[in-house]
N, C-alpha and C positions, 0 to 999 in steps of 0.2 A: 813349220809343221814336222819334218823330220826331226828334228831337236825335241820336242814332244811324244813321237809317235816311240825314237830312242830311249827318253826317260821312262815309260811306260813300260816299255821291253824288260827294264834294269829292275821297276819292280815287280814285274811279273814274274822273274826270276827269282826276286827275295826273297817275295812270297811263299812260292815252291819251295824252295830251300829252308822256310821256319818250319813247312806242313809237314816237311819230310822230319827234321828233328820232332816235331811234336808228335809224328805218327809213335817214333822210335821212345822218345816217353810214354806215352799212352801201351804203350804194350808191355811194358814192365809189369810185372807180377802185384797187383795192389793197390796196382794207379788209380788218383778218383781225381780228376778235375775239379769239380765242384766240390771241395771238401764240406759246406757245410751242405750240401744234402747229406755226401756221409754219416753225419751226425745227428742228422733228422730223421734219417733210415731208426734208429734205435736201438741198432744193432752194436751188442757191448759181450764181454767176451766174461767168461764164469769166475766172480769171483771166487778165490781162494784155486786156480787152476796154477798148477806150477808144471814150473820148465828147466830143464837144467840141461847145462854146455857152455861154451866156452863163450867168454865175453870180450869183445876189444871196443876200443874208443875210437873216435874221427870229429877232425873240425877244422883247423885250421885251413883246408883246401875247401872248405863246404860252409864255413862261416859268411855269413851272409847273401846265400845261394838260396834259391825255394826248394823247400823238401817237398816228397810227396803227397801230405797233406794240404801242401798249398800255402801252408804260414812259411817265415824266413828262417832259416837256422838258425839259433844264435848257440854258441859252442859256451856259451858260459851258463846257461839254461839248464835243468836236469830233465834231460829229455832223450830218447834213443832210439832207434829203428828195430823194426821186426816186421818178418816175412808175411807174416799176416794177421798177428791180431788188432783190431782195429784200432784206427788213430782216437786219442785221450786216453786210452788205455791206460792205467795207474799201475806200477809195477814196482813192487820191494826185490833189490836184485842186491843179493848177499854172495860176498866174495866166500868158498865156500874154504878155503886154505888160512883165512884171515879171521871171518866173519864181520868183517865191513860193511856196513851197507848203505844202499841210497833207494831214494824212492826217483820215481822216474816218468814219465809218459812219453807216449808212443806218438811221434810226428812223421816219422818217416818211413821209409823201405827201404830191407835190407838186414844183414849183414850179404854182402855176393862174394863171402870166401866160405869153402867148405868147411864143415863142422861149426863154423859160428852159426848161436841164436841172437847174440843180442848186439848191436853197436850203439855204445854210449858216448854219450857230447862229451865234450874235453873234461867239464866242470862234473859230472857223473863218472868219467873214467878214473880223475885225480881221489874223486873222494873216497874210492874203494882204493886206490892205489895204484891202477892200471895204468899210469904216468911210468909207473917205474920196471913193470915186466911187460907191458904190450898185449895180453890178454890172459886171462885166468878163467878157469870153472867158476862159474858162478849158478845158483836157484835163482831164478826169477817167479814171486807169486802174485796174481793178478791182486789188487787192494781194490780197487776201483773202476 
């Protein structure tokens, strides 16, 4: 009975300790759980609305992690984070020194360093070039 009553303890303790990490996601700026009520909400951001600042890339530490939408990152994907417009968001983000560009959608949250609007997956940051200087000005306009 104590060898039981001890297993119990051990995850009553897990437990606690996921609630508390998932308190600390759920409070993040944008967070939705259910991503596809998200979706069902209806709510889609104007097209032709542009945004301009500074653009960096992420993945490799985040590849195969869950983004805030709730699908899996995959860094080879043309897909990127932002602060709030909503996730499927379709986005042409034009390097603005180059004029490279990629089309893109919105899975996640984020850029959390100051002055950035947009973080692109590796395969989105290489195809503007952002492999090679780490972030650039870039327009980003809503297509979709």
């Amino acid at each position: 009975m104590r060898a039981f009553l001890a297993s119990l303890a051990c995850v009553a303790v897990l437990i606690s300790g996921c609630a508390a990490g998932n308190a600390k996601i759920a409070s993040r700026k944008g967070y939705v759980r259910f991503p596809e009520k998200h979706y069902a909400s209806g709510e889609k951001a104007e097209i032709g609305l542009k945004i301009r600042g500074e653009a960096s890339y992420y993945g490799p530490g985040f590849h195969g992690k869950q983004t805030a939408s709730g699908e899996i990152f995959d860094q080879e994907d043309y897909t990127c984070a932002h602060k709030s417009l909503p996730f499927g968001t379709k986005l042409k983000v034009v390097r603005v020194d180059n004029g490279s560009n990629v089309v893109v959608r919105v899975n996640d949250r984020g850029p959390y360093v100051d002055g950035r609007i947009l973080d692109l997956s590796v395969a989105a940051g290489k195809k503007i070039g952002l492999d090679k200087v780490g972030h650039a000005e870039v327009v980003a306009t809503v297509v979709e």
